[in-house]
Structure formats: structure tokens, C-alpha cells
N, C-alpha and C positions, 0 to 999 in steps of 0.2 A: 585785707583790712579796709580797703580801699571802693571797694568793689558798688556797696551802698552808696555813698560819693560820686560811685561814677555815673552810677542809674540814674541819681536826681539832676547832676548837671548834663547828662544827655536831654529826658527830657524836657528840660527847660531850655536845651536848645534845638529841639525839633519843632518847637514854637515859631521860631523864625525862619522857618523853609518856606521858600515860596514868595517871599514878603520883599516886594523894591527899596524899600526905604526904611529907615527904623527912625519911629516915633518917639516922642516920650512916654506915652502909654504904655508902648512894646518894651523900652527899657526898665520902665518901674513893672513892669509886672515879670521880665524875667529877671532882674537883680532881686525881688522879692523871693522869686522860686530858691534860686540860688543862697540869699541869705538862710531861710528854712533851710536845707542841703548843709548848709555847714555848723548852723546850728544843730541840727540833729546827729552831726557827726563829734559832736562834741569839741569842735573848736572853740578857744579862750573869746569871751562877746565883746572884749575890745578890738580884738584881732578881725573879728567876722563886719564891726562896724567901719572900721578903716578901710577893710580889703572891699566891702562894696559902696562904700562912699568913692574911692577909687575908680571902681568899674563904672561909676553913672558919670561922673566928671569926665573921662576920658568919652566915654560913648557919646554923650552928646555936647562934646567938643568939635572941634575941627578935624577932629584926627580919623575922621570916615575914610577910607581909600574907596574909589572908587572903580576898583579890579578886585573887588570882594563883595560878595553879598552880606546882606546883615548879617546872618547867624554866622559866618565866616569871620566878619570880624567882629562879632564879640567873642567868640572861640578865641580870636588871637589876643584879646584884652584881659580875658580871665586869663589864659596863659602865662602871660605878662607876667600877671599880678599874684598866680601863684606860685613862679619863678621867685617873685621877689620876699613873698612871706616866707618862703623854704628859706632863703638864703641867700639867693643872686647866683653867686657861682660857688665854682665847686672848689672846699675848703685843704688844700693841701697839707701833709703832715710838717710839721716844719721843725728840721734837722737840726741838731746841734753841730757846731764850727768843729770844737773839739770832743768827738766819744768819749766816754758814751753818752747817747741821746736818751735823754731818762724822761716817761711819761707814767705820771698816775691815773689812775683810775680812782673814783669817785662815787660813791650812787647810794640808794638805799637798798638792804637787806633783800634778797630777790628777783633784783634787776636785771641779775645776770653776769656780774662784774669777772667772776672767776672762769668764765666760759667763752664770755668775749675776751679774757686776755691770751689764754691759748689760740681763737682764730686771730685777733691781732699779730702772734706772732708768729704764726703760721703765715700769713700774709706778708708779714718782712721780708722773711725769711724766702718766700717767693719773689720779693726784690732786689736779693740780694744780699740783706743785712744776715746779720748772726743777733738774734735779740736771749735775754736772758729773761724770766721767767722768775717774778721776786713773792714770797710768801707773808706779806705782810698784813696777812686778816689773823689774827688768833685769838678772837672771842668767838667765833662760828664755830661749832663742833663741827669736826673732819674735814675745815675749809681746807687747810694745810693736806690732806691728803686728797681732797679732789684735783686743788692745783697742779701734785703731782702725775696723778691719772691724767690728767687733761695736757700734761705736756709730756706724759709718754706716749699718749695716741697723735699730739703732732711734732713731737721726734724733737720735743725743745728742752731746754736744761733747764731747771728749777733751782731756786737759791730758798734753802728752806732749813736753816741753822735752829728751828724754835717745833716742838711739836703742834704749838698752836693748843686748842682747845681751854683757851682761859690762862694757859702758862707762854711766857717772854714777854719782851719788850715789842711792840711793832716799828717804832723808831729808831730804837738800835740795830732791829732788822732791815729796815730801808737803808740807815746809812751806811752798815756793812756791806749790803749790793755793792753799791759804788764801788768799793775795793776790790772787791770780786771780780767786778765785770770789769777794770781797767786791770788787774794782773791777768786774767784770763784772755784778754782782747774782744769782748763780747759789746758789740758798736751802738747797741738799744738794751736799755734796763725797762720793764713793766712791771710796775711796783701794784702789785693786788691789795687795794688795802680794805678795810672791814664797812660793815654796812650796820644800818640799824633800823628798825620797821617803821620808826620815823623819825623827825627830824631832832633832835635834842642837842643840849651843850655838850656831853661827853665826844658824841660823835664828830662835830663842828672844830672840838679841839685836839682832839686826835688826827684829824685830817691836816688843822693849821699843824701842827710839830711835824708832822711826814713831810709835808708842804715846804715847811723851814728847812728838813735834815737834809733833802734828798737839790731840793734847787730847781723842780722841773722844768722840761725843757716844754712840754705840753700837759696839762692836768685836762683830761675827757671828764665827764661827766655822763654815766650811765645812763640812761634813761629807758623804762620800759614804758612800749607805746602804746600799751593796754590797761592801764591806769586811768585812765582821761585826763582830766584835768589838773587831780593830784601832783600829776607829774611836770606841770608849769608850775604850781606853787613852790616842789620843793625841789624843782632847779633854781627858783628866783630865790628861795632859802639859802643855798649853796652861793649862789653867787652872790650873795652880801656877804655870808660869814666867812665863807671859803676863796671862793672864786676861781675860777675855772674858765678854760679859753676856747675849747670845744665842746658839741656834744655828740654821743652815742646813742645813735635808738637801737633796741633790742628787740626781737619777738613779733617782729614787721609782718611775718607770715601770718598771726593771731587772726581771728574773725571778730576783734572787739572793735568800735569805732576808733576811729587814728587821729580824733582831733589833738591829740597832746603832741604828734609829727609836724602839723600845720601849725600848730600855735608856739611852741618852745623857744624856736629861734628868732618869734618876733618878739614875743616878750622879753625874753631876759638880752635878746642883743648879740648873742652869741652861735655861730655857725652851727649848722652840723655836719659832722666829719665824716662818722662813718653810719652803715647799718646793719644790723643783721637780718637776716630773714632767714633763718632756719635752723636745727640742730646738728645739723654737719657742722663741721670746724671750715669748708669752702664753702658754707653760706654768709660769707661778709666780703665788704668790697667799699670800695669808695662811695658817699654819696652825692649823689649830680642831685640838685635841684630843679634843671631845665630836663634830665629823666624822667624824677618823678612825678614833675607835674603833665608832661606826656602822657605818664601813665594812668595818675587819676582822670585827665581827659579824653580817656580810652584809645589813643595816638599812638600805643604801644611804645617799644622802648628798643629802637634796632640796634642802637650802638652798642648798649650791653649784650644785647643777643652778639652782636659780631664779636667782642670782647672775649666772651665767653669760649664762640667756636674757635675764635684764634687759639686760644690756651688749650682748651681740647683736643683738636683735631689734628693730627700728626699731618705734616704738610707732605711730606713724600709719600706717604702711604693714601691720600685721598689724589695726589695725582694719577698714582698707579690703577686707581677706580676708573677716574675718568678718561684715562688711556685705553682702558677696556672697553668704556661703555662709546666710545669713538670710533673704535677698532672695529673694522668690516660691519657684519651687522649687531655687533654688542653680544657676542657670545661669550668672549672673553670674560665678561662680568658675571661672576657666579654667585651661590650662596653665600658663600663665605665673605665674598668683598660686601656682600649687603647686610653680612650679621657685623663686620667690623664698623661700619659705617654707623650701623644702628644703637650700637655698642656706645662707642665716641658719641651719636648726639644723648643717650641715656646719662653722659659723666655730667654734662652741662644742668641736669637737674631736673625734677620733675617734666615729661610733659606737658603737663596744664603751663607749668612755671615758665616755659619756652614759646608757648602757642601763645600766651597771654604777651609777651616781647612784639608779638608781629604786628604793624596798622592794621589796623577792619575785623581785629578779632575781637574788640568789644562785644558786637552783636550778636556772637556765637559764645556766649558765656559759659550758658549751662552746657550743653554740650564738651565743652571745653575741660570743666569741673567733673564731667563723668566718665573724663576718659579712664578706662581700666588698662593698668597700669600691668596686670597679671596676663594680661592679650599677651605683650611682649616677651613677658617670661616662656609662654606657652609655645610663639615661635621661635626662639631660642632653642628650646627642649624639642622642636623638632627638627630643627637644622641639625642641632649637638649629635642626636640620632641618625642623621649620614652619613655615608663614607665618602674620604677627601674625592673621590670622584665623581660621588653624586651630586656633591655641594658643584661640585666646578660644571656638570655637564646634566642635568634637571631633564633632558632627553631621554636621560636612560633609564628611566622613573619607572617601569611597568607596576602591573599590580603588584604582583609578591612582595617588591622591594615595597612599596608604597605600605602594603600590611605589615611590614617588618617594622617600618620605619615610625607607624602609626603609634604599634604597642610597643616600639622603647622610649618612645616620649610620652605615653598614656595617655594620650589622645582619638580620635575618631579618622580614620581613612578619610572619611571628609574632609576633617581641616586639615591635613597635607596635601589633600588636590586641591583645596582653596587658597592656601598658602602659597602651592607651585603655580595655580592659573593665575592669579593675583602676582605674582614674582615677573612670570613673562611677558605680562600686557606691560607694568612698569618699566622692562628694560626695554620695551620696543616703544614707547614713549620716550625716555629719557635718553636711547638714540637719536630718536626724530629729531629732537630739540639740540641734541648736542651738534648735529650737521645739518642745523640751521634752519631746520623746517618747525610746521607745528603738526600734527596727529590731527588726520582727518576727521571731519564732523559726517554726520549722518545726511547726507544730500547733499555733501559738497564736493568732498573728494578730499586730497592731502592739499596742505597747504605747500607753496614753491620754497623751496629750499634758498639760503644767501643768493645763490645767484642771480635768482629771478626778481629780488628785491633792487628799489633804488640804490646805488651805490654799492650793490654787492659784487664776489666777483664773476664774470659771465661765465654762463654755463658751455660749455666743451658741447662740439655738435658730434653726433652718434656717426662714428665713418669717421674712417682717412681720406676718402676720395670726395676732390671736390667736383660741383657739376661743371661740365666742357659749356663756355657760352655766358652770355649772362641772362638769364633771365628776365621775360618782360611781364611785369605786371598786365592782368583784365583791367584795374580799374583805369579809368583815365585820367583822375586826378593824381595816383600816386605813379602813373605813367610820366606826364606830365611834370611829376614834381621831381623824377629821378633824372628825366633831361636836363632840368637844369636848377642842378640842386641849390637849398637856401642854405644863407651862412649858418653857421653851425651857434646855436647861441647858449648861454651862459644862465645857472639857474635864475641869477638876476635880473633878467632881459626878459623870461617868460612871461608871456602874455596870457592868462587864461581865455580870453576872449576871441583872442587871435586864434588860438589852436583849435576853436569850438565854432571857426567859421564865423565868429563875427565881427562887426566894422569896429573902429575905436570908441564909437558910444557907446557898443553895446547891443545894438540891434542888428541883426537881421540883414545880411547884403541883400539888393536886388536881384532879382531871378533876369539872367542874361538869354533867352533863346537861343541866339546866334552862337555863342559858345556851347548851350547844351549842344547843338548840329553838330558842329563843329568835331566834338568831342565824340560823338555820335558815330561820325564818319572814321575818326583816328581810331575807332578800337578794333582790338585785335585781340580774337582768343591767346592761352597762354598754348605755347607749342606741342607738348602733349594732348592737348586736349584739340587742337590743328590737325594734327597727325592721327588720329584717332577718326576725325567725320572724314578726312582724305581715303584713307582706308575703305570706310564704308560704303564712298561714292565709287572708289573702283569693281567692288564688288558687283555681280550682273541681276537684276532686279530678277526677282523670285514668278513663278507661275502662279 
């Protein structure tokens, strides 16, 4: 949704590369780029005149840091400042003293209401709560029985005493919940109530008497984010006649312009709580403001990515990988720890949806958006096609197997030997790295493992046997420096100048004669290499 937004605020900040000092000129011509940017995003034009009146007062205040380049800090002022239009921070659910915690839901016709109350409470119920599930739209044909499909597919109990469709009471439906969920011990009540395609007085007051019967502890206010603007009108409708304490955006994933996400919570005054972004029932989550403006600033969004893998990734079971991929030289790690792996990062959500999480992945958009998604399924169906010891041991692959293997997953003998050459360059990478080295480049060699690094630990010499003697350096100076060795000093004390041979200015010691002689006279081959021209002077000179 976001995506256009994020193109025009990059460009407008590749303006500023390069540049020592920011002007006024440079300021009024990228807060112009920027205003166009969110006007055409369809943000509310009070909102977009505030948020860059904002941006030029701060820029050409005092508030320049001078450990940041221009386009750095204005990156950190828009940030700021679309931190603070979202919302500031992030809007907590807030609990009742005594259960049940009873929250309505609010919106027009469309918005979503009945679908975000099954992921709401699917979400509790990932907290810990036990929520109930209340049926109170019955002017929508078959709302009453979507609610119920939707909270049989997330395993939640529906309170649904009316068949809906034009017959009951919806307020004598809300109030019976209450009884309901306190005889049953159900510690959140979400009362679904009805919507209408716009804003009218029957609506307004159907919602005040549910509003009255029920006492909520939070009233959401739906919002879908593909509406534009519509959707600040009739939230700020809602909250005069209604009023309501948070809001909900729906439909986050859409490719409509998103100005009605950036504009809602400035206008009406009022947080937003939660989002959706998808038709899964675990496509909703908390909304961060200092996330999403991350993520419009193409900064990506690592804390929900880690969020995410937390919940996904079974924590003994990816130790068990990396125990493998550590173990001698990574053989232990087979297909199968690589399809489970692959499997867990697939629960956390689209690809594109994951790659877009990481910083510096703005630049690689489209490629991002063309990832096929059916690649995966394809190596799956060839892995699936092994047997448990092919998976574990890819050595034993010959052709036949490899032809067998090709036509039970319907595929080309090619893409299983691309699959398997592909499979074993990775695991001889992802050893490298795990025992501390990096994977050789092309004219360098491998890179030195921990030990070789600063503060790593040293590397173990090849032999038990140490050499008889001490050996004496050829050079003279490190001769010289082992007779009579310097204090041992401290990374504090390092002198670079000192180590590189030169005086405490900076320049260049004087060339000494008399020591180079000196030094001249003190050397002495190292003893092998003694022993070796001694050898050859006994020898008897040739005819």
C-alpha cells in the first residue's frame, strides 16, 4: 500500500547525497517533493500541511547534528514526524479490573468488522485469554452465520441466540453476552455489531444503545485503509456521534493509496490499535507506529520480522540444525533439517512479506514482488520424493536414484541436480560461517577462522612437539626486540605511529649509519639455514 510513498520519499532523498550543508533552497525543494508524495497518497491536506510545516521548522532550526549528513538528517526528521502522525507509540489493549473485558467493534458495512473479530480473537487467545465471540449485526444477511464459520476456523465460541437476517434484538443480544461469558468464565466478550454503507442516524443509534447496554471496556473503530479519504470523514462522524477510543485499519496488504492510515489518527485524535494485513486469521498484530513509519521509509521492519520467527520457529528443533551444520564438516545437516527450516520460515508469511521486513531491501522491490512462490513448492515435491536416507545423506544420489526421484516429483533431472549442487555449496557456507570463518573469494583464499581475529581464541599449533632451543630470528630489529623485550601494552596506550616507525610528530626517524653497521655486524642466519651452507662448505669442490 505503501510502496508508491516510499518511491517518492526515496527520491526526494537521493537529492541530498553528496551535499555538506543543507540550505534553504535544498529544504524547500525537498519538503515540496515530499508534500506532492503524500498528497498523492491521498493523505487528509490538513494533515500533509502540519506534517511539512513541521519538517522545515525543525530542518532549518538548530537541531542540525553534526555526525549526520543532510539527507541523514532529514531521513531522521520525517521519521520523527511520521512516528508522530501514526500515533507516537504503540497503543496497548486496555484490560478490564473485573472480566469480562468487553470490546466493540464499530465501522461501516464492508470494512471488515466480522473478520477482524475472529483474528482479534484468535490473537487473545494467543495471550492467553479465553475471548467469546458475540453475534450482534442482524440486519446483514448471513452475518450471523459468517461469524460462526469464522470462529469455527479459529477454534472460538460464538454467542449467537438470534438467526440474524433482519430478525432479534441486537441489544438484547449484546446484553445477554455479558451473562454468558461471566457464567461460562469467558475473560473478553467481542461484540460484532452491524454496519451500514454510510453514515446515517439509524446506524449512530444502534451503536449508542449497544454502547449503553454492554459498558465497553474498549469501542475499535474499523477502518478500511482503501477507501482514502472517506475513511477520516466517517471516523470523525463516529466519533462525534458515537465515539470510540481506538482504531482498526483493515486491508493493509491492498495496492490502493494508504493516505487514510496516515491521516485517521491525526484527525480524529484517536490511536491506532491494531492492523490487518491479510486474509489469514494470523494476519493481524499490534500496531507500532515507529514500525510502520520504518517501513514507509524503506528501513524495513526487523523487530516484527524477529517477532514473528520467535513464534514460528520451534527453538529445540533449529538448535538441532545448527548442532549439525557445526558438527565436523556439516554433514550431519541434511535435506530434511533444510525442508523443516524452510517450512517454519514459509508459516511466518509470504516471502515478498518477509524480504520486505529486512533494511536495504527497499532497492530490490520488484524483484522482491516476483519472487515465485510455486519454486518452493517444487523443492518440496522433490525432497518429499526421497527416501529418509537420501534426504539425510545427498552422496548417494547417482543417476537412477536422481531419475526416480525427478519423475515422483514431476520434474526435470536437472532441477534435482540443481537443487542438490545448490543444497551442498550452502551447507559448506553456512559451516564456514558457523566456525567462524567467511567462504573464500576468487583470488583471495578463505577467509581466517575466530582465532586468527582480534580477540579471538588462538589457534592450536599443528604438533605435540615443541622445537629444542629457542629460536633466533634473521631480522635484526625483531632480534634486537626479543633481547630485550618492551612492556607489554594495553589497547589504550597503542600508538599507531609508534608501531609504523615513527617519531611522536609523526614524521620519519633519522636514518642512523652507525646502527644500520652495527646491526650489519649482529646478524646471523636462522640455524637451519646455518647448518645447511656448513654442510655444503664440507663438501670437496667438484672437477
Amino acid at each position: 500500500m505503501f510502496d508508491t510513498l516510499s518511491d517518492r520519499l526515496s527520491a526526494a532523498f537521493k537529492n541530498l547525497r553528496g551535499k555538506g550543508k543543507l540550505t534553504d533552497a535544498d529544504i524547500d525543494a525537498t519538503a515540496r517533493e515530499i508534500r506532492i508524495a503524500l498528497l498523492e497518497a491521498d493523505v487528509n491536506l490538513a494533515v500533509v500541511k502540519e506534517f511539512i510545516a513541521a519538517i522545515k521548522e525543525r530542518a532549518k532550526g538548530a537541531e542540525l547534528s553534526g555526525a549526520l549528513n543532510p539527507s541523514q538528517q532529514v531521513i531522521k526528521i520525517v521519521n520523527e514526524e511520521l512516528i508522530s502522525i501514526l500515533g507516537g507509540e504503540t497503543r496497548e489493549l486496555r484490560l478490564a479490573k473485573r472480566p469480562p473485558t468487553v470490546i466493540m467493534l464499530a465501522g461501516l458495512q464492508g470494512a471488515g468488522k466480522t473478520t477482524l473479530a475472529g483474528k482479534l480473537a484468535k490473537w487473545l487467545r494467543a495471550k492467553g485469554h479465553s475471548p467469546l465471540l458475540v453475534a450482534a449485526d442482524l440486519q446483514r444477511p448471513n452475518a450471523v452465520n459468517q461469524l460462526q464459520v469464522v470462529g469455527q476456523r479459529a477454534g472460538i465460541h460464538v454467542y449467537a441466540p438470534e438467526p440474524g437476517n433482519g430478525v432479534g434484538n441486537p441489544v438484547e443480544v449484546a446484553r445477554g453476552s455479558i451473562t454468558h461469558a461471566t457464567q461460562k468464565l469467558y475473560d473478553t466478550v467481542i461484540v460484532d455489531t452491524a454496519g451500514r454503507l454510510g453514515v446515517d442516524a439509524e446506524l449512530m443509534q444502534q451503536a449508542a444503545d449497544i454502547k449503553a447496554a454492554v459498558s465497553p471496556d474498549e469501542v475499535l473503530f474499523v477502518v478500511d485503509a482503501m477507501i482514502g479519504q472517506d475513511a477520516v470523514n466517517t471516523a470523525q462522524a463516529f466519533a462525534d456521534g458515537v465515539g470510540f477510543d481506538a482504531v482498526v485499519l483493515t486491508k493493509l496488504d491492498g495496492d490502493a493509496r494508504g493516505g487514510a492510515a496516515l491521516s485517521v489518527a491525526r484527525v480524529t485524535g484517536k490511536p491506532i490499535m491494531f492492523a490487518s494485513s491479510g486474509e489469514k486469521l494470523e494476519d493481524f498484530d499490534l500496531f507500532h507506529p515507529d514500525r510502520m513509519a520504518s517501513r514507509i521509509l524503506g528501513m524495513g521492519d526487523m523487530l516484527t520480522l524477529i517477532e514473528k520467527a520467535e513464534q514460528t520457529f520451534d527453538a529445540e528443533q533449529s538448535a538441532k540444525a545448527a548442532a549439525k551444520i557445526t558438527g565436523g564438516k556439516g554433514t550431519g545437516f541434511g535435506l530434511q533439517d533444510f525442508l523443516e527450516q524452510m517450512q517454519a520460515v514459509r508459516k511466518m508469511g509470504p516471502l515478498s512479506k518477509i524480504f520486505g521486513m529486512i533494511p536495504g531491501m527497499g532497492e530490490m522491490k520488484d524483484q522482491i514482488n516476483n519472487i515465485d512462490e510455486k519454486e518452493i513448492d517444487r523443492i518440496e515435491a522433490i525432497i518429499y520424493s526421497m527416501t529418509p536416507a537420501e534426504r539425510d545423506d545427498v552422496a548417494i544420489l547417482n543417476g537412477s536414484r536422481r531419475a526416480r526421484i525427478a519423475k515422483g516429483a514431476g520434474v526435470e533431472v536437472a532441477d534435482v541436480n540443481q537443487l542438490v549442487n545448490r543444497f551442498v555449496e550452502a551447507r559448506k557456507m553456512m559451516n564456514k560461517l558457523a566456525n567462524g570463518g567467511m567462504p573464500g573469494l576468487p583470488g583471495l583464499g578463505g577467509m581466517p577462522g575466530a582465532g586468527a581475529l582480534p580477540g579471538g581464541p588462538a589457534k592450536k599449533k599443528q604438533g605435540g612437539k615443541k622445537k629444542k632451543g629457542k629460536g633466533v630470528s634473521g631480522n635484526p630489529a625483531k632480534r634486537s626486540g626479543a633481547q630485550a623485550p618492551a612492556p607489554a601494552q594495553s589497547e589504550e596506550q597503542f600508538d599507531p605511529a609508534s608501531a609504523f616507525g615513527a617519531g611522536q610528530a609523526g614524521a620519519p626517524q633519522d636514518f642512523d649509519p652507525a646502527a644500520l653497521e652495527k646491526a650489519m655486524g649482529e646478524f646471523n642466519l636462522p640455524p637451519e639455514m646455518q647448518k645447511m651452507f656448513e654442510q655444503q662448505k664440507r663438501q670437496p669442490p667438484r672437477n
